[in-house]
Backbone as ProteinMPNN parsed JSONL, in Angstrom:
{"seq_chain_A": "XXXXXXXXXXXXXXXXXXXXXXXXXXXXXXXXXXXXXXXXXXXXXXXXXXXXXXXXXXXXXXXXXXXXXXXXXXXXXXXXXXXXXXXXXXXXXXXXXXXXXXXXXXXXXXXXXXXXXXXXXXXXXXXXXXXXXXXXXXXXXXXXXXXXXXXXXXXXXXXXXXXXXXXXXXXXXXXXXXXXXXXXXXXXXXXXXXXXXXXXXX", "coords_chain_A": {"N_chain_A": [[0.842, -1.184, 0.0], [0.499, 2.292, -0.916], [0.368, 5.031, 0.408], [-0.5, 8.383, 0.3], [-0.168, 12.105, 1.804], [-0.378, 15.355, 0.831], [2.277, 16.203, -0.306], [3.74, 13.879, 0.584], [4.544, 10.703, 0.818], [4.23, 7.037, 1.614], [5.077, 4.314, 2.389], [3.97, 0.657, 2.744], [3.683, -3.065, 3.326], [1.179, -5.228, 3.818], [0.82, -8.356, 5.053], [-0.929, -11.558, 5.14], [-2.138, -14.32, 6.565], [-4.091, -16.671, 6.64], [-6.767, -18.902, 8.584], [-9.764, -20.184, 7.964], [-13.057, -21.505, 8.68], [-15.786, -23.29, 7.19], [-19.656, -23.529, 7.177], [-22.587, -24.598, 6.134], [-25.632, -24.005, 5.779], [-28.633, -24.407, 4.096], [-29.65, -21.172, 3.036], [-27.657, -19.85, 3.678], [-24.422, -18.694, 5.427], [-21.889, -19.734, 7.836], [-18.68, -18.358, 8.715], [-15.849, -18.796, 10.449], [-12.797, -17.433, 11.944], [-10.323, -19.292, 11.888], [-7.303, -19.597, 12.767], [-5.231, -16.532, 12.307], [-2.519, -14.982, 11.106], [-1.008, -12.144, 10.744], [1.329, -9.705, 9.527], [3.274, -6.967, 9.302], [5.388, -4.657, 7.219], [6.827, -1.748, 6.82], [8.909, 0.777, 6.494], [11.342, -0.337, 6.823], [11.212, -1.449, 8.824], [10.094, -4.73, 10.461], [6.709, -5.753, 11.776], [4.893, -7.912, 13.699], [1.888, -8.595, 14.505], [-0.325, -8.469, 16.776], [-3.253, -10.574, 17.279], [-4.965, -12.334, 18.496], [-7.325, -11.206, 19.739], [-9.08, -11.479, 17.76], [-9.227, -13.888, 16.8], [-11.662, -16.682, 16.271], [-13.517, -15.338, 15.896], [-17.243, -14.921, 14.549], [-18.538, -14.593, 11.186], [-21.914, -14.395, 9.727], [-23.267, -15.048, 6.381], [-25.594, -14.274, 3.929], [-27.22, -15.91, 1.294], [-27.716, -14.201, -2.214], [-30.591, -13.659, -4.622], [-29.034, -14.241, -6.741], [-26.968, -15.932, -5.609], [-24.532, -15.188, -4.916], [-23.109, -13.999, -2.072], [-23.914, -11.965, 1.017], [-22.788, -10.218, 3.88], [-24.25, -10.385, 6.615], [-23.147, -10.541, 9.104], [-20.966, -9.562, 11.534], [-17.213, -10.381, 13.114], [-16.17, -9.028, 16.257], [-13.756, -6.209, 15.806], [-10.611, -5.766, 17.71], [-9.407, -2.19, 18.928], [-7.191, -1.473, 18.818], [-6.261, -3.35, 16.653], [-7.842, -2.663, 15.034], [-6.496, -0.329, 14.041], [-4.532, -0.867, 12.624], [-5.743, -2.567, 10.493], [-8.316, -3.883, 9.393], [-9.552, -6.941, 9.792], [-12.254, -8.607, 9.625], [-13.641, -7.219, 7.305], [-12.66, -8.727, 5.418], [-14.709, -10.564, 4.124], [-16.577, -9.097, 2.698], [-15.978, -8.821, 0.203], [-14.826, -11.775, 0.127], [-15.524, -14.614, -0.947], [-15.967, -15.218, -4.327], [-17.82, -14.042, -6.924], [-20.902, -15.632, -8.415], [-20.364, -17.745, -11.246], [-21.464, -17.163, -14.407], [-23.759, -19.422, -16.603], [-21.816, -20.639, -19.151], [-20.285, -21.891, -22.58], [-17.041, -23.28, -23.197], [-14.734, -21.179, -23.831], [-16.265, -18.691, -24.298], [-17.747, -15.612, -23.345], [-18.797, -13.551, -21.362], [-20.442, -10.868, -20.276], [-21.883, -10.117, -17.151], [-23.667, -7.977, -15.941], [-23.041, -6.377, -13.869], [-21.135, -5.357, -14.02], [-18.807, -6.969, -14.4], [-17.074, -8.743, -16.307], [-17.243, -12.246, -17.303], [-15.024, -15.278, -18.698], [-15.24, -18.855, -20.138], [-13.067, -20.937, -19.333], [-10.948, -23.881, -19.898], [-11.94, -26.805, -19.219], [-10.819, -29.025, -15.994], [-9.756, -32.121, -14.419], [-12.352, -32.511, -13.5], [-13.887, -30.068, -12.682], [-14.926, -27.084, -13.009], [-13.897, -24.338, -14.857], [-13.275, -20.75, -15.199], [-12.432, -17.565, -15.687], [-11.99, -13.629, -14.8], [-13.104, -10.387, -15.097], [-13.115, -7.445, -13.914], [-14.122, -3.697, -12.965], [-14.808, -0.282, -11.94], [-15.973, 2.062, -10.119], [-17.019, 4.53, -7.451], [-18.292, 6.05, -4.518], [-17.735, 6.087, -1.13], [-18.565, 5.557, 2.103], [-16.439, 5.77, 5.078], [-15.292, 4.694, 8.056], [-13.659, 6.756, 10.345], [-10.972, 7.666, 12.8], [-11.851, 8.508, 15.784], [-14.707, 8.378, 15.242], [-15.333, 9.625, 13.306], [-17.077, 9.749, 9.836], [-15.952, 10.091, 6.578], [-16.302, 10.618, 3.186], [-15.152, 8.878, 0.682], [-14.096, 8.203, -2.389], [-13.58, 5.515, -4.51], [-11.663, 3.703, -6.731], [-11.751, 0.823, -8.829], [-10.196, -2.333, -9.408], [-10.166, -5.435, -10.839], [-8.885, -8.897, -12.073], [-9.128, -11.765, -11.824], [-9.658, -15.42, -11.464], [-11.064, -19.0, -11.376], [-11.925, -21.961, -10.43], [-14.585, -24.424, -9.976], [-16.618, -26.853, -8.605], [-19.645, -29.382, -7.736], [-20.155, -27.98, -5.32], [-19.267, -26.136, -5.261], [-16.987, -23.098, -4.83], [-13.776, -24.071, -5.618], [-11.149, -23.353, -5.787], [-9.804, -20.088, -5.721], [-8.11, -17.094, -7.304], [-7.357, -13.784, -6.824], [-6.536, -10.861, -8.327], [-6.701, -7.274, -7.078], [-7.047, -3.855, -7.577], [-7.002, -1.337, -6.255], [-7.592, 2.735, -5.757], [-7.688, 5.334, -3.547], [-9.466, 8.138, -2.751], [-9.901, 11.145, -0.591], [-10.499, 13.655, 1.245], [-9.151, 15.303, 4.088], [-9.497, 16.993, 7.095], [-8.879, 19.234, 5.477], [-6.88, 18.685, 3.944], [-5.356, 16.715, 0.802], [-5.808, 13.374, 0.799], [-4.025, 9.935, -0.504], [-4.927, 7.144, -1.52], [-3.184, 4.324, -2.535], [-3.712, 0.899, -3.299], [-2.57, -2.955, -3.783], [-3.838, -5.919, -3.89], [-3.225, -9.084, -3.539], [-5.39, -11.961, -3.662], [-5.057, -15.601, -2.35], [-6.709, -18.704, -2.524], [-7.991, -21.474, -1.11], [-10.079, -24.264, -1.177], [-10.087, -26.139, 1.723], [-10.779, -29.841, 2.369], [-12.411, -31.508, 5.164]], "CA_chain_A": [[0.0, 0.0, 0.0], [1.025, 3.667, -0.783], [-0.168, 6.513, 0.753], [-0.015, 9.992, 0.051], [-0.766, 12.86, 1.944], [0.115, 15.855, 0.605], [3.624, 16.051, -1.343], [4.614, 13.173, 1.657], [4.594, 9.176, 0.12], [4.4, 6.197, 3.04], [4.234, 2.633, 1.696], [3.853, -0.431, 3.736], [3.483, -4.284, 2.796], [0.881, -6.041, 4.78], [0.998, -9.773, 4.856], [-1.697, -12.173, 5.552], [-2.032, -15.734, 6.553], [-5.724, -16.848, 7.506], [-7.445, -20.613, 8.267], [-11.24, -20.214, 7.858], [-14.187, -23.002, 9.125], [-17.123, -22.399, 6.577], [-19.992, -24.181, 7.001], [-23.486, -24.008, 5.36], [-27.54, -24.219, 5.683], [-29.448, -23.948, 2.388], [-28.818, -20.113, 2.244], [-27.175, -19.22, 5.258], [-23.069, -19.3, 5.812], [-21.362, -19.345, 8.815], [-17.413, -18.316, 9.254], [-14.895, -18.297, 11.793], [-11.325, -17.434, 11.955], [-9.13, -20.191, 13.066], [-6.161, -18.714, 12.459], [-4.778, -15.558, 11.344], [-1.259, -14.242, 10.711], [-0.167, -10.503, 9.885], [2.745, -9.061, 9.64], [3.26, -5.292, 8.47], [6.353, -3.896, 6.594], [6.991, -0.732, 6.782], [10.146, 1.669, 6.827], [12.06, -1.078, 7.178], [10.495, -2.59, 10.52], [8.627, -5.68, 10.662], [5.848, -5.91, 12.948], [4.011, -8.932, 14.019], [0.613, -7.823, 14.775], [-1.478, -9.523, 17.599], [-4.7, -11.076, 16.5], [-5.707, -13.305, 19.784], [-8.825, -11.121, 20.054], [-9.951, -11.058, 16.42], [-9.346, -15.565, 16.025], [-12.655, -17.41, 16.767], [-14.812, -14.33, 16.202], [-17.77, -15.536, 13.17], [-19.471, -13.839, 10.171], [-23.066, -14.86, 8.728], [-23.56, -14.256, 5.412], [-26.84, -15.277, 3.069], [-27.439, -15.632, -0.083], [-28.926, -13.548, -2.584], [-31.074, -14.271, -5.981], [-28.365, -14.932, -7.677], [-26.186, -16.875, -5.267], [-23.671, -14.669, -4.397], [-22.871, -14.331, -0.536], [-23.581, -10.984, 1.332], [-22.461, -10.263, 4.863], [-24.901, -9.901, 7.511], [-23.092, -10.247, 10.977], [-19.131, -9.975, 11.121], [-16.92, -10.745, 14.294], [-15.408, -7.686, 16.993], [-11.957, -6.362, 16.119], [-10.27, -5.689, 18.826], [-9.543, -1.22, 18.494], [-6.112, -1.758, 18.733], [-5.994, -4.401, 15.432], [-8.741, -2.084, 13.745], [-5.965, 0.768, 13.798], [-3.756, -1.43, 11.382], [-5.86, -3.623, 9.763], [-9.966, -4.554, 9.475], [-9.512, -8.075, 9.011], [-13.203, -8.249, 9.645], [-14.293, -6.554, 6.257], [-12.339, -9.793, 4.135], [-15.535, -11.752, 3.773], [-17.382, -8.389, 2.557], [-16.189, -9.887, -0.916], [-14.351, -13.092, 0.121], [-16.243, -15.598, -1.535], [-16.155, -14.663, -5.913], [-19.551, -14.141, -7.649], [-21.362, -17.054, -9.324], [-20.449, -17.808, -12.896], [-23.168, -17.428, -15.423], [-23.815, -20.259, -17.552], [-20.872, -20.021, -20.652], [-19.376, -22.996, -23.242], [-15.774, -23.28, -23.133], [-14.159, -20.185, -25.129], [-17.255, -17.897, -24.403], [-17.098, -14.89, -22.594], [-20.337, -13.085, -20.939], [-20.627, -9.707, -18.863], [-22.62, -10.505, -15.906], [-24.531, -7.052, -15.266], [-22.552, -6.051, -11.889], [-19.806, -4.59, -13.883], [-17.618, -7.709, -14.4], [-17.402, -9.271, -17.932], [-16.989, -13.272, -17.331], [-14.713, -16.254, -19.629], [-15.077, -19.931, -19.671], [-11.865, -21.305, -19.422], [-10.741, -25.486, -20.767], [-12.191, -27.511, -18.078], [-9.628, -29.59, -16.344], [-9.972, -32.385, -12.961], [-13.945, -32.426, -13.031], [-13.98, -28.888, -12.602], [-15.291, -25.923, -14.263], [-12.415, -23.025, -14.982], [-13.431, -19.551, -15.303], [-11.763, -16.101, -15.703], [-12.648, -12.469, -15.169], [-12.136, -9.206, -15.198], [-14.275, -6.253, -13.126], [-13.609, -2.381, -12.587], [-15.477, 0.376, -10.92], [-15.635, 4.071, -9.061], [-17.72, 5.133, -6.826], [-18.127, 6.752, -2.903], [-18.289, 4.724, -0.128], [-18.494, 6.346, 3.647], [-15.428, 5.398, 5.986], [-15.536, 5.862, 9.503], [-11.673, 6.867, 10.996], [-10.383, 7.604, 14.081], [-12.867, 9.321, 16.842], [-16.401, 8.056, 14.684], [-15.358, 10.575, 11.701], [-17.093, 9.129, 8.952], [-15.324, 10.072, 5.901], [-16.827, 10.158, 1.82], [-14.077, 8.269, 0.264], [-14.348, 8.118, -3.636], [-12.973, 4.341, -4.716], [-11.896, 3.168, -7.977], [-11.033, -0.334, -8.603], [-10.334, -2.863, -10.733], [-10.115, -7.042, -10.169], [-8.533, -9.467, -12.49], [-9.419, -13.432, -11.158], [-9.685, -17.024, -12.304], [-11.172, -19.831, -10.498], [-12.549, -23.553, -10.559], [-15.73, -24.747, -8.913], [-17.331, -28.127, -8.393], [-20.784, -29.362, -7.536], [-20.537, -28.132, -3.923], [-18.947, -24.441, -4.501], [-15.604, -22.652, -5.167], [-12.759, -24.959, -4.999], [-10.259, -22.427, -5.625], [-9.659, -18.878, -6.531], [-7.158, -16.006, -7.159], [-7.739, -12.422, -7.409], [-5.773, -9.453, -8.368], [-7.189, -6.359, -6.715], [-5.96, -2.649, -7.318], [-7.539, -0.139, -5.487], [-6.903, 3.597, -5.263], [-8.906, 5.63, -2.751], [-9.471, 9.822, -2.676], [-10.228, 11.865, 0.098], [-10.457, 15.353, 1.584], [-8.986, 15.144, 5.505], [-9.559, 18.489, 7.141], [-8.627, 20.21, 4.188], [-5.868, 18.052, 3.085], [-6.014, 15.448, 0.571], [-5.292, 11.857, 1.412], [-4.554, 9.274, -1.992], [-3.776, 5.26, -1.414], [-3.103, 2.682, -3.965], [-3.586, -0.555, -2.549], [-2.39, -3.806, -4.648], [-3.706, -7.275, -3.401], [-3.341, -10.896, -4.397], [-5.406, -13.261, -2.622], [-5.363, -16.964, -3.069], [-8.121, -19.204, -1.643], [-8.305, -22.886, -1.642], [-10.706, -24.956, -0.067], [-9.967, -27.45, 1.743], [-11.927, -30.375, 2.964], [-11.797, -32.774, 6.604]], "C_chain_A": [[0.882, 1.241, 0.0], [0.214, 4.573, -0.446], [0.422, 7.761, 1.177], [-0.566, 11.023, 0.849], [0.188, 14.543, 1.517], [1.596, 15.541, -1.055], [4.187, 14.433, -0.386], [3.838, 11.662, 0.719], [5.249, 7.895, 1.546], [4.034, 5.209, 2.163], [4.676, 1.507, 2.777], [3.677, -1.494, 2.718], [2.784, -5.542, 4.19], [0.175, -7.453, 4.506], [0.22, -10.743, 5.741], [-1.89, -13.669, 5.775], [-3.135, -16.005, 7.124], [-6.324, -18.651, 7.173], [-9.132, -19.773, 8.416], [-11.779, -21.339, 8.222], [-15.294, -22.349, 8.026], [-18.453, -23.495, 6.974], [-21.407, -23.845, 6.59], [-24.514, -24.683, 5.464], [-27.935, -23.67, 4.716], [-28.999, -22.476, 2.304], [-28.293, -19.201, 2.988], [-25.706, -19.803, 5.226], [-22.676, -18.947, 6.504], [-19.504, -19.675, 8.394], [-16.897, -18.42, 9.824], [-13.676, -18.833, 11.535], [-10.469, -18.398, 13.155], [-8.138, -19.862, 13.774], [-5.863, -17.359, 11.512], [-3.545, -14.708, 11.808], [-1.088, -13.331, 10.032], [0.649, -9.923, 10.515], [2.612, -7.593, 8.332], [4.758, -5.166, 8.661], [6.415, -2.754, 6.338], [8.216, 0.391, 7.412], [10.912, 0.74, 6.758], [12.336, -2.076, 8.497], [9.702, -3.434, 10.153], [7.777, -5.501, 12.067], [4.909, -7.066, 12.821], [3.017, -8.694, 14.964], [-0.127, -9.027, 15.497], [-2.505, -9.714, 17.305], [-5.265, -12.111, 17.568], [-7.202, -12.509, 19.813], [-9.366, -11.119, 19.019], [-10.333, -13.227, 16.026], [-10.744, -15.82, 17.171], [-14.106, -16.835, 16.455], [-15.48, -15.202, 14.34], [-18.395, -14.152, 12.446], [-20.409, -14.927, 10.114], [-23.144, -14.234, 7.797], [-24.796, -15.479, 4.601], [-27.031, -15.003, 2.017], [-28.333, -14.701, -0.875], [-29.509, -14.219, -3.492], [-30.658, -15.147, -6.644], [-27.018, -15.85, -7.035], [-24.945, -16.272, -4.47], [-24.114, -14.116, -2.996], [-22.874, -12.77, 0.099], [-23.39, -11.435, 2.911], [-23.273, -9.487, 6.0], [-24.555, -9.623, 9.688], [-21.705, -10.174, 10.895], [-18.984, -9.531, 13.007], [-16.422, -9.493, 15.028], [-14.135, -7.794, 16.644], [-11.61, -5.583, 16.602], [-9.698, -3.768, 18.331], [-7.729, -0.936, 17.898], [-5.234, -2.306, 16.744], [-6.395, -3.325, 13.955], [-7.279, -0.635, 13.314], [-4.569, 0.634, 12.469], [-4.276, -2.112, 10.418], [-7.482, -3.532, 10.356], [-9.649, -6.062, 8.635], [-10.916, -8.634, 8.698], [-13.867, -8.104, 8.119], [-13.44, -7.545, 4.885], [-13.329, -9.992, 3.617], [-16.506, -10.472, 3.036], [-17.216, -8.806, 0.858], [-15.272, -10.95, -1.006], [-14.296, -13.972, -0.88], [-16.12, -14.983, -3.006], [-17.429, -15.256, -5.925], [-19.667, -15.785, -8.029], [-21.112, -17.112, -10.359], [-21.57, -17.98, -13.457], [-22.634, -18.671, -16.145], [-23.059, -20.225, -18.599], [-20.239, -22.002, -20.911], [-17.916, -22.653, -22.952], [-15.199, -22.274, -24.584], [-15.224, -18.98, -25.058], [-16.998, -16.681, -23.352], [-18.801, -13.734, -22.629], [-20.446, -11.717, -19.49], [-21.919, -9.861, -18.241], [-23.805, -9.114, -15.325], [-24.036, -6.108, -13.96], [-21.128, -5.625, -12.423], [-18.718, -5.566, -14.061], [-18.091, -8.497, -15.956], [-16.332, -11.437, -17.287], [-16.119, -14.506, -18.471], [-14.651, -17.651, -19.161], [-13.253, -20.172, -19.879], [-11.747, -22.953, -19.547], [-10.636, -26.107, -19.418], [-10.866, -28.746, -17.623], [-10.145, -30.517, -14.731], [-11.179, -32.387, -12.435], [-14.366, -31.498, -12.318], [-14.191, -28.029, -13.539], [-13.764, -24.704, -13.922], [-13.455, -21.617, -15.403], [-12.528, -18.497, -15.021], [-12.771, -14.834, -15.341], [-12.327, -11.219, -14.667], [-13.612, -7.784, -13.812], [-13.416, -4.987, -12.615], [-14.768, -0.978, -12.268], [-15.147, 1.552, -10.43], [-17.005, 4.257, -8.536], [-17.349, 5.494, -4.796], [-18.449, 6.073, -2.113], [-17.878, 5.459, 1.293], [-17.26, 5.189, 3.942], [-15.749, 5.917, 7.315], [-14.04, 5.862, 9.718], [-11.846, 7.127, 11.982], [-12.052, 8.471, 14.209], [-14.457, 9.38, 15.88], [-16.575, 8.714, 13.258], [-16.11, 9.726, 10.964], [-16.84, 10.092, 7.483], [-16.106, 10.03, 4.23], [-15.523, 9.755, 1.089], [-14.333, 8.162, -1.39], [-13.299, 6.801, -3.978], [-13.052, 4.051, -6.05], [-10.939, 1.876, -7.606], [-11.264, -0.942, -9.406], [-10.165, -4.34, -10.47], [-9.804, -7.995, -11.503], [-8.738, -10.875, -11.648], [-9.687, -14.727, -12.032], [-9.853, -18.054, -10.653], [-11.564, -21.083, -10.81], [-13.542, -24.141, -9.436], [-16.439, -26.201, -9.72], [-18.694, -27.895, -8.61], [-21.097, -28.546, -6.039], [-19.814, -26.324, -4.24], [-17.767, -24.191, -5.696], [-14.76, -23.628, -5.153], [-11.122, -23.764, -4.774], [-10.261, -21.154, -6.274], [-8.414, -18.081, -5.962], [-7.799, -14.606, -7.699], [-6.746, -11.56, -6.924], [-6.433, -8.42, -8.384], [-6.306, -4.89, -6.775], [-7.251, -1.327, -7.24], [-6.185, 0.985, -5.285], [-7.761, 4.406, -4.879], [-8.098, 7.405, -2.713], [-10.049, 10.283, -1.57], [-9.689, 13.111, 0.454], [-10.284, 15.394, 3.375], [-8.909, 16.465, 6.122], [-8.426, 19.305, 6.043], [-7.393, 19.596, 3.78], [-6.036, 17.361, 2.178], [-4.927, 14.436, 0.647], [-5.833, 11.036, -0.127], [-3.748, 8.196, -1.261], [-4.017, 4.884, -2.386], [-2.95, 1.503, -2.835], [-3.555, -1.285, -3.491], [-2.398, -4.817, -3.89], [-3.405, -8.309, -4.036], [-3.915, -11.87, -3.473], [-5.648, -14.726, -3.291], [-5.959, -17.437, -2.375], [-8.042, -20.366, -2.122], [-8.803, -23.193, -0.598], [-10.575, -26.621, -0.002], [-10.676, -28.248, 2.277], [-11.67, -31.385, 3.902], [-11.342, -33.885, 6.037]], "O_chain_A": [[1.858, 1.32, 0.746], [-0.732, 4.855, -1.182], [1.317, 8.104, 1.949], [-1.786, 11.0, 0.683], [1.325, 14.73, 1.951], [1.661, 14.982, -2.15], [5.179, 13.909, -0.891], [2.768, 11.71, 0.114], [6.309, 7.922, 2.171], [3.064, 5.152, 1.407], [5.656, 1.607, 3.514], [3.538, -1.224, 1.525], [3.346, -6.269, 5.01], [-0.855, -7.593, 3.847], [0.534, -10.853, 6.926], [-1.694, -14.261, 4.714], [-3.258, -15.561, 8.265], [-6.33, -19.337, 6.151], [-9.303, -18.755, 9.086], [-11.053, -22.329, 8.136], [-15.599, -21.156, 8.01], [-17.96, -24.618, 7.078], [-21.592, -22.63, 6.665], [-24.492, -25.901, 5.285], [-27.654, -22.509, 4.416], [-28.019, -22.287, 1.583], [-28.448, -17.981, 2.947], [-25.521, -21.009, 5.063], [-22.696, -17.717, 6.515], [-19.06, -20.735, 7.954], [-17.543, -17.808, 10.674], [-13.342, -19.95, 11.14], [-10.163, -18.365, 14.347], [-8.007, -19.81, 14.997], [-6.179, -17.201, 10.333], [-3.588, -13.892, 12.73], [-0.991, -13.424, 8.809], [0.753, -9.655, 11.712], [2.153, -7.385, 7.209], [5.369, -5.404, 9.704], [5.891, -2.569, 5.24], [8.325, 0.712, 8.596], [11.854, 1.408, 6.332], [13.138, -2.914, 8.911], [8.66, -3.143, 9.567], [8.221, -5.17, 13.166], [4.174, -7.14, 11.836], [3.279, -8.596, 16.163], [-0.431, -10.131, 15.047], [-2.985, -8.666, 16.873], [-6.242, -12.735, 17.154], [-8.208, -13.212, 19.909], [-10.5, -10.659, 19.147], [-11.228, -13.728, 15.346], [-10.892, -15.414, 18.324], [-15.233, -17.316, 16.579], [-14.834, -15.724, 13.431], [-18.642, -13.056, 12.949], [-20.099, -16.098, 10.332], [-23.135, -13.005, 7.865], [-24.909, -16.704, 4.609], [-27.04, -13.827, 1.652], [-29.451, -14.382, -0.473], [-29.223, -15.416, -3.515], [-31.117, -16.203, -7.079], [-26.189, -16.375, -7.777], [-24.455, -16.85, -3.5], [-25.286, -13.816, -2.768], [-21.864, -12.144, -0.221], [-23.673, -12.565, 3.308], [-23.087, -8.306, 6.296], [-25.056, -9.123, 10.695], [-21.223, -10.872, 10.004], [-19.72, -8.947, 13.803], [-16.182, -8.642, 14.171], [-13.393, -8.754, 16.849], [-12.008, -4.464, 16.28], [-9.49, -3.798, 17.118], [-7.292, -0.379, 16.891], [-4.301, -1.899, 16.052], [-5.934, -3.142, 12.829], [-7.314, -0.117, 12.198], [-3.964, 1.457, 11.781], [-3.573, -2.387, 9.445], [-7.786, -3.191, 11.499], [-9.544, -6.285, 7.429], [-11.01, -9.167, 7.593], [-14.661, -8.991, 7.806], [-13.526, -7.241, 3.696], [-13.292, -9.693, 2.423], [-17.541, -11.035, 2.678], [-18.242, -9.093, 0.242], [-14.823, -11.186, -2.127], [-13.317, -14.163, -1.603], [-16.203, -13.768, -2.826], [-17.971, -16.235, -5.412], [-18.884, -16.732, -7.961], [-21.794, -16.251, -10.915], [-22.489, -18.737, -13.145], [-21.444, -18.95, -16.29], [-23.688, -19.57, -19.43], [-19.948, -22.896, -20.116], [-17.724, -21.573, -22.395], [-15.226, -22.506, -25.792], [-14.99, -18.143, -25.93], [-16.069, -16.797, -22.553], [-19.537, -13.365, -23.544], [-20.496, -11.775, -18.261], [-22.963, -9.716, -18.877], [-24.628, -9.308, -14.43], [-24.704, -5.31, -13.302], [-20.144, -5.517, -11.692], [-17.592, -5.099, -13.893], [-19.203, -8.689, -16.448], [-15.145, -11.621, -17.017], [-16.91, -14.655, -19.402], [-14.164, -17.895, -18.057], [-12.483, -19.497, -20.562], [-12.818, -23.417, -19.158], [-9.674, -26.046, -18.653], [-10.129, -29.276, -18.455], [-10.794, -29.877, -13.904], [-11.358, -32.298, -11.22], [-15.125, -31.729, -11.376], [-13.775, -28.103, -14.695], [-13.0, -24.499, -12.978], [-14.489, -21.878, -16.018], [-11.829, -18.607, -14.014], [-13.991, -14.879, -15.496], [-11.388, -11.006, -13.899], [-14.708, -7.781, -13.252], [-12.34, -5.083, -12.025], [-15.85, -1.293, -12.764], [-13.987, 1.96, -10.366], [-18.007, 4.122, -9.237], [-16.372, 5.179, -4.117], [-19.45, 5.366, -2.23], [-16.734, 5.901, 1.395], [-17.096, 4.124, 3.346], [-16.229, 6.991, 7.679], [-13.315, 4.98, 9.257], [-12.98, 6.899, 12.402], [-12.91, 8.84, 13.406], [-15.185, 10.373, 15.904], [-17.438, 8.538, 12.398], [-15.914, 8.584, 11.379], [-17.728, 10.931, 7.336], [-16.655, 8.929, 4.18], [-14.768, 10.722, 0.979], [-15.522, 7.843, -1.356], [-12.121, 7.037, -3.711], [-14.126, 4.065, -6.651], [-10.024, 1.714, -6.798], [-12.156, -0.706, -10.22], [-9.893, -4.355, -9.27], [-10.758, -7.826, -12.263], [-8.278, -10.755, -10.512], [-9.891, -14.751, -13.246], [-9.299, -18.017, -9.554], [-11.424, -21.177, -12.029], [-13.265, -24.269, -8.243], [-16.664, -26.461, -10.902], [-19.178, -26.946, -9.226], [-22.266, -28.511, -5.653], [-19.946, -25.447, -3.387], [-17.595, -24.683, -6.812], [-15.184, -24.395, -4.288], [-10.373, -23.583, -3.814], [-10.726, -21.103, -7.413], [-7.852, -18.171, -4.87], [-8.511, -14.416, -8.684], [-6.238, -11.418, -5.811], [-6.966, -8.177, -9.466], [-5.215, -4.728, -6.228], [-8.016, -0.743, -8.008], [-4.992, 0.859, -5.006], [-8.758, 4.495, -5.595], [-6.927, 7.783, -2.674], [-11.101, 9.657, -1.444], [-8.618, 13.566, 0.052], [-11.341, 15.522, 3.993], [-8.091, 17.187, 5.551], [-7.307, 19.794, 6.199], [-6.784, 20.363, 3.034], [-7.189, 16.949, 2.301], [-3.7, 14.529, 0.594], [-6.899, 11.105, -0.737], [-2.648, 8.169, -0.71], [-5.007, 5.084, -3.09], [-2.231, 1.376, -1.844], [-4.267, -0.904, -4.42], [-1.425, -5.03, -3.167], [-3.352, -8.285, -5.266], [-3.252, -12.514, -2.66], [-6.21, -14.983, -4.356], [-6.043, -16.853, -1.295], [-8.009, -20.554, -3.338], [-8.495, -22.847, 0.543], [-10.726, -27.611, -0.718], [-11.55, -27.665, 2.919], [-10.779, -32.191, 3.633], [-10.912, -34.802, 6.736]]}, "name": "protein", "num_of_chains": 1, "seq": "XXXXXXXXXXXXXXXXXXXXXXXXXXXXXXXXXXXXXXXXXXXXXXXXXXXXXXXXXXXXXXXXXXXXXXXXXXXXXXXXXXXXXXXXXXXXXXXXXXXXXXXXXXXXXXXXXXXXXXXXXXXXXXXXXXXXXXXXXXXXXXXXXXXXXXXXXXXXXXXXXXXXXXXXXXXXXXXXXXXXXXXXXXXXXXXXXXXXXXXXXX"}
């Protein structure tokens, strides 16, 4: 992550390691953090960031229409954790959309802003690609309850493979860069993720 305020440039590298439990009622999913490892880079210090009060805590999330997973209850993080990190706000899009229906070689924008491709099935799995990008304002709250109008553009590159029972695996390349106005300053981040996701099974 880079952030700017002013003429001034701060970048960090924060590093994630997370176990998940998922488990699922017709259209109801429950979470909880087994484990989770972060570590922040920055200046040239590591820091190994405590997370004892954030492991165990759950999300519910339920389905909508079309399958995809919103987030109706998420776990306490601790004020301390929240001041480096909302690990909390993963699962807000965790899970990747549903693939529409496509042949192998076909390629189908979904309505929600993301344009979908089949990809050459492989392992009794379906393959898919896709692409999605975006701007708009989204409230923040910051320190002392501020809440914040943040203007977000973003963009998501991913590929995944799903069974009869779900996701099996996915990757997504996320690049966010966020605008604001801080008493009369302005504040610009770039954030660049990569997460990988495999599920595994008892």
């Amino acid at each position: 992550m880079t952030v700017g305020t002013g003429s001034a440039r701060r970048e960090r590298l924060l590093r994630r390691r997370a176990e998940y439990a998922v488990t699922r009622s017709r259209d109801t999913v429950v979470v909880q953090a087994l484990e989770l490892e972060l570590t922040q880079l920055a200046e040239d210090e590591v820091l190994q960031v405590d997370t004892d009060g954030f492991v165990g805590g759950r999300w519910r999330l339920v389905s909508d229409p079309r399958g995809d997973l919103r987030v109706v209850a998420r776990p306490f993080v601790p004020p301390a954790l929240l001041e480096l990190n909302d690990p909390a706000a993963i699962m807000d899009d965790f899970f990747p959309a549903v693939p529409p229906p496509l042949s192998v070689g076909d390629s189908l924008p979904d309505g929600t802003g993301r344009l979908w491709w089949r990809l050459p099935d492989s392992a009794a799995v379906l393959r898919f690609g896709w692409h999605a990008a975006g701007r708009h304002v989204v409230p923040r709250v910051v320190a002392d309850s501020l809440t914040l109008q943040v203007e977000e553009e973003r963009t998501e590159d991913g590929s995944g493979a799903w069974d009869g029972l779900g996701a099996v695996t996915w990757r997504r390349a996320l690049r966010t860069r966020t605008h604001a106005i801080v008493a009369g300053v302005e504040v610009v981040a770039d954030l660049t993720e990569e997460r990988i996701v495999r599920r595994v099974t008892p």
